[in-house]
C-alpha positions as CSV (number, residue, x, y, z in Angstrom):
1,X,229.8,268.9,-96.4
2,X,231.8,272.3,-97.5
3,X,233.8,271.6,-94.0
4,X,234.2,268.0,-93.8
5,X,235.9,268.5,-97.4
6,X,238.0,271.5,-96.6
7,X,239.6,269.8,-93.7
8,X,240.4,266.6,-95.7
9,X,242.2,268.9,-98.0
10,X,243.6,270.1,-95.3
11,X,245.1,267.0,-93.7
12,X,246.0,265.7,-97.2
13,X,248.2,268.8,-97.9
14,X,250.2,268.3,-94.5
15,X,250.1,264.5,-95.4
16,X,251.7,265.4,-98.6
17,X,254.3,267.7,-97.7
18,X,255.9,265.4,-94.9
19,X,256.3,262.7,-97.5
20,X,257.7,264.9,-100.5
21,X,260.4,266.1,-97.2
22,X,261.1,262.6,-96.5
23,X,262.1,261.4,-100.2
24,X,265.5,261.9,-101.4
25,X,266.1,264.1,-103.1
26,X,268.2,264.1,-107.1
27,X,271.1,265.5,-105.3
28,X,271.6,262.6,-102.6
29,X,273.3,260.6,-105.0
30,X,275.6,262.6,-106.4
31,X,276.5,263.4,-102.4
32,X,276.7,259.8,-102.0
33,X,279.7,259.5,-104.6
34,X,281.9,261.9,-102.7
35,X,281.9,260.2,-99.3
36,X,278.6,261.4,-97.9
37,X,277.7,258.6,-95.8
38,X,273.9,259.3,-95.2
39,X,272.7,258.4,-98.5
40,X,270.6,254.7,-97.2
41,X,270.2,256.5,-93.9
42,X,266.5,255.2,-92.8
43,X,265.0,253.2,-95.3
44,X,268.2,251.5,-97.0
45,X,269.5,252.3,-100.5
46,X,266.0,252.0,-102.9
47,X,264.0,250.3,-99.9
48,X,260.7,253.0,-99.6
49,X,261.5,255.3,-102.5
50,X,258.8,252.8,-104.2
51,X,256.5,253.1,-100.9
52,X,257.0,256.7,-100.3
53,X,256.1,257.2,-104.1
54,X,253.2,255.6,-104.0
55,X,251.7,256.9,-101.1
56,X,252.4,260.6,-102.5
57,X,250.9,259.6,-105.6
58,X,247.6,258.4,-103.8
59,X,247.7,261.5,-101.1
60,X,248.1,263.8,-104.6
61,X,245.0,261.7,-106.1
62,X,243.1,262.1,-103.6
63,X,243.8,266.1,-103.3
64,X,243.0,266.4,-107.0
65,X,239.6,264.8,-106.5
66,X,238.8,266.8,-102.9
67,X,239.8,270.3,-105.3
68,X,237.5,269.3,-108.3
69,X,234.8,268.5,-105.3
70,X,235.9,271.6,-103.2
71,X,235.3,273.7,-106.3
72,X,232.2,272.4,-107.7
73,X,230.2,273.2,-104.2
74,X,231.7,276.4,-104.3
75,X,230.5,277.3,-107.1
76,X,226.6,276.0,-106.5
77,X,224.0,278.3,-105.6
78,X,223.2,277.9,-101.8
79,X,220.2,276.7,-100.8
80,X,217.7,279.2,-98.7
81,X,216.7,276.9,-95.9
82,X,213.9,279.6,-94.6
83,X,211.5,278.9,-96.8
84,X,208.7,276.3,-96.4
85,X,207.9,273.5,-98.8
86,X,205.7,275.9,-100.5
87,X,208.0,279.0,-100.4
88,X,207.1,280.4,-97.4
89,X,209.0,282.0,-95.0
90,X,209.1,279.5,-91.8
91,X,209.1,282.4,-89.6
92,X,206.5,284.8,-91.3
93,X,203.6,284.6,-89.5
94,X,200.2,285.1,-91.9
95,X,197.2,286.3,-90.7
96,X,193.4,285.7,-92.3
97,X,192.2,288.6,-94.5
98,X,188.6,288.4,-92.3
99,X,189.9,288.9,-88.9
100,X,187.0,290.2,-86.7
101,X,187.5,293.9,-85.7
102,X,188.3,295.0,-82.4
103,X,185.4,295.6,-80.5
104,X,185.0,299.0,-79.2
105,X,183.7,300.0,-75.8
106,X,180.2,302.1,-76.3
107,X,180.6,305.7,-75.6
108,X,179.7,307.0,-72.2
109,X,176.0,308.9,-71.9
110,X,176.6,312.6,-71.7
111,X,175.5,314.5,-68.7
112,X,172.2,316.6,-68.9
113,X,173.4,320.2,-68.9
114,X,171.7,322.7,-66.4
């Protein structure tokens, strides 16, 4: 979940930036007055500045919301999936307190001595 999030903020970032590049900016007009003849280049004189605002006001929604989210998991204690349902340890191995003792092989008779 921590991934799929991180690269939505990362896409969303990149989706944000190209769209802040590709609004005018305050200066344009005042550029405009003096001759500059790419003030309506692409999209007209006002035609996507209402478009182009509203999709960076979205894409800056939506980065808000993935931060709060980013954050909050961050922040969570992570879970310890090696345990067992009843706190085990899934690879811990138990063994019964009666285990049989290993049997012994019975001494060898001694040799009568001369």
């Amino acid at each position: 979940m921590l991934q799929a999030l991180t690269i939505v903020q990362v896409f969303v970032s990149i989706g944000i930036v190209a769209l802040v590049l590709l609004q005018r900016g305050r200066g344009a007009d005042a550029g405009a007055g003096f001759g500059a003849g790419a003030s309506g280049s692409v999209f007209g004189a006002r035609g996507a500045t209402t478009g182009l605002s509203r999709s960076t006001a979205v894409l800056a929604a939506i980065f808000m919301l993935n931060s709060l989210a980013l954050a909050w998991l961050g922040t969570r204690p992570s879970v310890d999936t090696s345990r067992g349902l009843l706190g085990e340890s899934a690879t811990q191995v138990t063994v019964p307190a009666t285990a049989p003792a290993p049997a012994t092989a019975p001494a060898a008779p001694k040799a009568p001595s001369p």
